[in-house]
Backbone as CSV, one residue per row, in Angstrom:
resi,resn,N_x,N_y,N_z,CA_x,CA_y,CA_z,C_x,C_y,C_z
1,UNK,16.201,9.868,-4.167,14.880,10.127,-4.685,13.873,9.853,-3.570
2,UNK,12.887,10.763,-3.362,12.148,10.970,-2.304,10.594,10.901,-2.756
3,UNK,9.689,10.244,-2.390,8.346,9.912,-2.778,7.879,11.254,-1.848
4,UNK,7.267,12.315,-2.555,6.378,13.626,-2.056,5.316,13.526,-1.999
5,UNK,4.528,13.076,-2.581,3.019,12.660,-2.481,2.535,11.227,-3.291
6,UNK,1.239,11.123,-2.346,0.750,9.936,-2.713,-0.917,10.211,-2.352
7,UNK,-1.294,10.012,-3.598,-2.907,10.551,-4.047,-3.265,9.061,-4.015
8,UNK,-4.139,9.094,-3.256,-5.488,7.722,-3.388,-6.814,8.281,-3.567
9,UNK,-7.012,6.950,-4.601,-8.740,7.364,-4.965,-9.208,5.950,-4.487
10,UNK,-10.252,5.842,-3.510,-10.462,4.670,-2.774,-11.563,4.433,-3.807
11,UNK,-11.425,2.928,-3.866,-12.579,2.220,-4.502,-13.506,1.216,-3.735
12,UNK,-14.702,0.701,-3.884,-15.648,-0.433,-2.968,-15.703,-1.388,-3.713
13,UNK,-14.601,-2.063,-4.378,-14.858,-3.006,-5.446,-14.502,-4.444,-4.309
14,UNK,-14.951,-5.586,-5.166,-14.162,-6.745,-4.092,-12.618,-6.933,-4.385
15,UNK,-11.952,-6.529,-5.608,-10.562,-6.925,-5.317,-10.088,-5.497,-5.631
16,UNK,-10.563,-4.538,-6.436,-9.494,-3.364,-6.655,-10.014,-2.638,-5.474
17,UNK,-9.118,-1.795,-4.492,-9.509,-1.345,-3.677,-9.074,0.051,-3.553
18,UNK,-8.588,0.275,-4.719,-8.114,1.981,-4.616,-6.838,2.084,-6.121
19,UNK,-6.999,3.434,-6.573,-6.238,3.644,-7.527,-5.273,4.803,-7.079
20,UNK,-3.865,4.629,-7.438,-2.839,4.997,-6.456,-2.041,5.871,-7.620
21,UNK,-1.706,7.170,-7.690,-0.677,8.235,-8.276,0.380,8.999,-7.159
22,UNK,1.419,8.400,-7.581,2.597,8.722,-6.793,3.649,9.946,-7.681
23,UNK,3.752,10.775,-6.418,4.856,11.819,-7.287,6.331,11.791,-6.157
24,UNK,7.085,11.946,-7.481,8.731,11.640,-6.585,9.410,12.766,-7.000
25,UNK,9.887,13.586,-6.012,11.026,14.779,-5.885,10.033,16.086,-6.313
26,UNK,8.908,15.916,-5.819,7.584,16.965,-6.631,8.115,17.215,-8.239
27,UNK,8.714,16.279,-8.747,8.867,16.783,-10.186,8.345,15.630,-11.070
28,UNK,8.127,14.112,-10.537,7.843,13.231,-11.625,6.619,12.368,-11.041
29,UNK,5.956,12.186,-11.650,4.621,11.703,-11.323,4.521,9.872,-12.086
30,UNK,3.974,9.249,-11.266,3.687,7.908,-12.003,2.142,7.760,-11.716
31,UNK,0.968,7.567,-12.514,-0.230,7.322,-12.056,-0.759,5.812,-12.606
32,UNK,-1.608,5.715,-12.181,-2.522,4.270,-12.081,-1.543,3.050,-11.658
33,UNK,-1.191,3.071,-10.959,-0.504,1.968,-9.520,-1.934,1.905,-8.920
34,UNK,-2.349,0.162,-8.319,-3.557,0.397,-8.102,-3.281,-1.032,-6.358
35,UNK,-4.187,-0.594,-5.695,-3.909,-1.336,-4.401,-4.981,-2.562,-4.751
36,UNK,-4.658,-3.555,-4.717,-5.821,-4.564,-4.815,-5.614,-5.739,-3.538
37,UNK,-6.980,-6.528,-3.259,-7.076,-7.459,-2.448,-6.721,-8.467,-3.162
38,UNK,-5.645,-9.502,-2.840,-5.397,-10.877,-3.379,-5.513,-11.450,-1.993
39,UNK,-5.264,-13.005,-2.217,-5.548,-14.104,-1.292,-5.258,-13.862,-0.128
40,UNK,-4.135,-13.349,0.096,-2.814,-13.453,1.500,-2.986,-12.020,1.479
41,UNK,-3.846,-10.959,1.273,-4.191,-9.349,1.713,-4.113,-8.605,0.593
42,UNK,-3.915,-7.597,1.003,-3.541,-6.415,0.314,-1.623,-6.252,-0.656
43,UNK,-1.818,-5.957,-1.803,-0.536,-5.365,-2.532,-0.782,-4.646,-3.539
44,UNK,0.105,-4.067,-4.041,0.574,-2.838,-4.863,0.863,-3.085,-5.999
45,UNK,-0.387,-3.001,-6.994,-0.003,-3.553,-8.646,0.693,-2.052,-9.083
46,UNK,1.762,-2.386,-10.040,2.372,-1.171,-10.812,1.551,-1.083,-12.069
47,UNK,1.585,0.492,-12.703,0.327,0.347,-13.656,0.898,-0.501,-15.118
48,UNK,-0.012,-1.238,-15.851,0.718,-1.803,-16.499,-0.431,-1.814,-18.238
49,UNK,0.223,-2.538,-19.008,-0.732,-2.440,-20.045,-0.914,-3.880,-20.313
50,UNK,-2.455,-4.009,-21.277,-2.378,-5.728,-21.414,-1.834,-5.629,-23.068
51,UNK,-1.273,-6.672,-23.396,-0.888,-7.051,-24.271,-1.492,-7.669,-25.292
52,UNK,-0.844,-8.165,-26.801,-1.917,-8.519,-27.590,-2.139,-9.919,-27.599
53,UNK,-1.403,-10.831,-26.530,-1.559,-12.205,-25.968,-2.206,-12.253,-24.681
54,UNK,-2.732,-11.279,-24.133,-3.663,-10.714,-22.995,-2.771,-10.961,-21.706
55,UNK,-1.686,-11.081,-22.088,-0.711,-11.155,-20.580,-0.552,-9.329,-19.806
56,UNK,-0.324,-9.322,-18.795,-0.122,-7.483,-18.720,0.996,-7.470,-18.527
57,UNK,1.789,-5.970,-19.227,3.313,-6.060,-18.969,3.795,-4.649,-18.188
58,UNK,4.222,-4.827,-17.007,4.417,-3.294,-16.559,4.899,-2.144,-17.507
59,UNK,4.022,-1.106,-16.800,5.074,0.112,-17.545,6.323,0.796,-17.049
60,UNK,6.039,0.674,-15.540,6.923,1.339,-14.323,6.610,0.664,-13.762
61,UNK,8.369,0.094,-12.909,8.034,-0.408,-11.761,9.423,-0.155,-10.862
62,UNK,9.289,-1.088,-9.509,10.957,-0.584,-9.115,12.089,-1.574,-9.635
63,UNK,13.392,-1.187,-9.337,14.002,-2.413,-10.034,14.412,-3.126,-8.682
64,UNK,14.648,-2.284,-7.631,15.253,-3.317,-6.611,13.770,-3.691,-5.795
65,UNK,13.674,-5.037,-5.092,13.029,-5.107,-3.904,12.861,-4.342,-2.949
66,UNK,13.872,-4.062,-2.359,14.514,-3.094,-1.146,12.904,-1.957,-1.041
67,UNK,13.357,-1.066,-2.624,12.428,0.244,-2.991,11.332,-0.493,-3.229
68,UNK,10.482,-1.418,-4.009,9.226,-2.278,-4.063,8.469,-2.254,-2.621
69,UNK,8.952,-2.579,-1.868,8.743,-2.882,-0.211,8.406,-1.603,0.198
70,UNK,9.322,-0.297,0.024,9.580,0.685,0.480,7.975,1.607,0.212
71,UNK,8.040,1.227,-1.249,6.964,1.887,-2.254,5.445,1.235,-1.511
72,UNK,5.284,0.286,-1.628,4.258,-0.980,-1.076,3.665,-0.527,0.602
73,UNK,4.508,-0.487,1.047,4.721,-0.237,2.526,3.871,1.404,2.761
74,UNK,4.941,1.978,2.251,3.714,3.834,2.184,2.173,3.773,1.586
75,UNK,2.415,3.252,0.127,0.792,2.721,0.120,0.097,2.537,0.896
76,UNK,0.660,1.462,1.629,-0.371,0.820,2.360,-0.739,1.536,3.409
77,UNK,0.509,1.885,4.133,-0.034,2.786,5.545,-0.791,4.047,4.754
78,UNK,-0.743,4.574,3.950,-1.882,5.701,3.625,-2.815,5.169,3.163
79,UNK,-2.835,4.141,2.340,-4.641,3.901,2.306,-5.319,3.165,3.977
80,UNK,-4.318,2.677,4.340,-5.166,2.319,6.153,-5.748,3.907,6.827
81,UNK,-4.906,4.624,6.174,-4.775,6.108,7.212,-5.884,6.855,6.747
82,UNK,-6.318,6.711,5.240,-7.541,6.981,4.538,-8.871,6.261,4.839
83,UNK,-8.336,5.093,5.068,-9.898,3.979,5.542,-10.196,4.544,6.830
84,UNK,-9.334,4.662,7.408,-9.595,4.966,9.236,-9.999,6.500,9.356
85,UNK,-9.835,7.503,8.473,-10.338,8.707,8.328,-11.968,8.978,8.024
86,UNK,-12.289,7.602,6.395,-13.711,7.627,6.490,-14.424,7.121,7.517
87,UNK,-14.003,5.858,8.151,-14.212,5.741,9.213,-15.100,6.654,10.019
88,UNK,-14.043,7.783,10.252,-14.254,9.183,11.107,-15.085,9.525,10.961
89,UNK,-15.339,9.769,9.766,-16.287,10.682,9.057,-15.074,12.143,8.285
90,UNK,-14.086,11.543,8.029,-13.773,12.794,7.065,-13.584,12.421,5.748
91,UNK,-13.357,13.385,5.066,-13.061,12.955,3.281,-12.410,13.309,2.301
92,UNK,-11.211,13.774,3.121,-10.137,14.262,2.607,-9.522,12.748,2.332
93,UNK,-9.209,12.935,0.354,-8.478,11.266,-0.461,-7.507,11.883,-0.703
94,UNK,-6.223,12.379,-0.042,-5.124,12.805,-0.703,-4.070,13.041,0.675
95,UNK,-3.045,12.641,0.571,-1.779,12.894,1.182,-0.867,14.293,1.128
């Protein structure tokens, strides 16, 4: 299984910093994965729902580490690759 695209919608918030829709094998799509700032940087929340004890419980996520990392890792280098584009001055938000 092969990750084909990865759509970012950059945000200026102080901790959410972009909302992330990933499609795998151009046939299955997962949306609202969202990149946020925590303490120690940047990571990759999976989208999740809150619950009726207000805990949030994923909906999708990976099961191994290995792919988590894998998944995390592309994020990230495309939203750097997106920051460094506005940067530029361009404004193309999509992979």
């Amino acid at each position: 299984m092969e990750i084909t695209e990865i759509n970012i919608n950059i945000r200026d918030e102080e901790k959410l910093k972009a909302f992330v829709n990933i499609t795998f094998d151009d046939v299955f799509v997962v949306r609202g994965l969202k990149v946020i700032q925590g303490n120690t940087g940047l990571f990759v929340c999976m989208p999740s729902r809150k619950m009726k004890d207000g805990d949030y419980k994923d909906i999708a996520h990976p099961i191994s580490n290995e792919f988590r990392q894998k998944l995390e890792k592309l994020i990230l280098d495309e939203y750097h690759r997106l920051l460094e584009k506005e940067r530029e001055g361009g404004t193309d938000e999509s992979a």
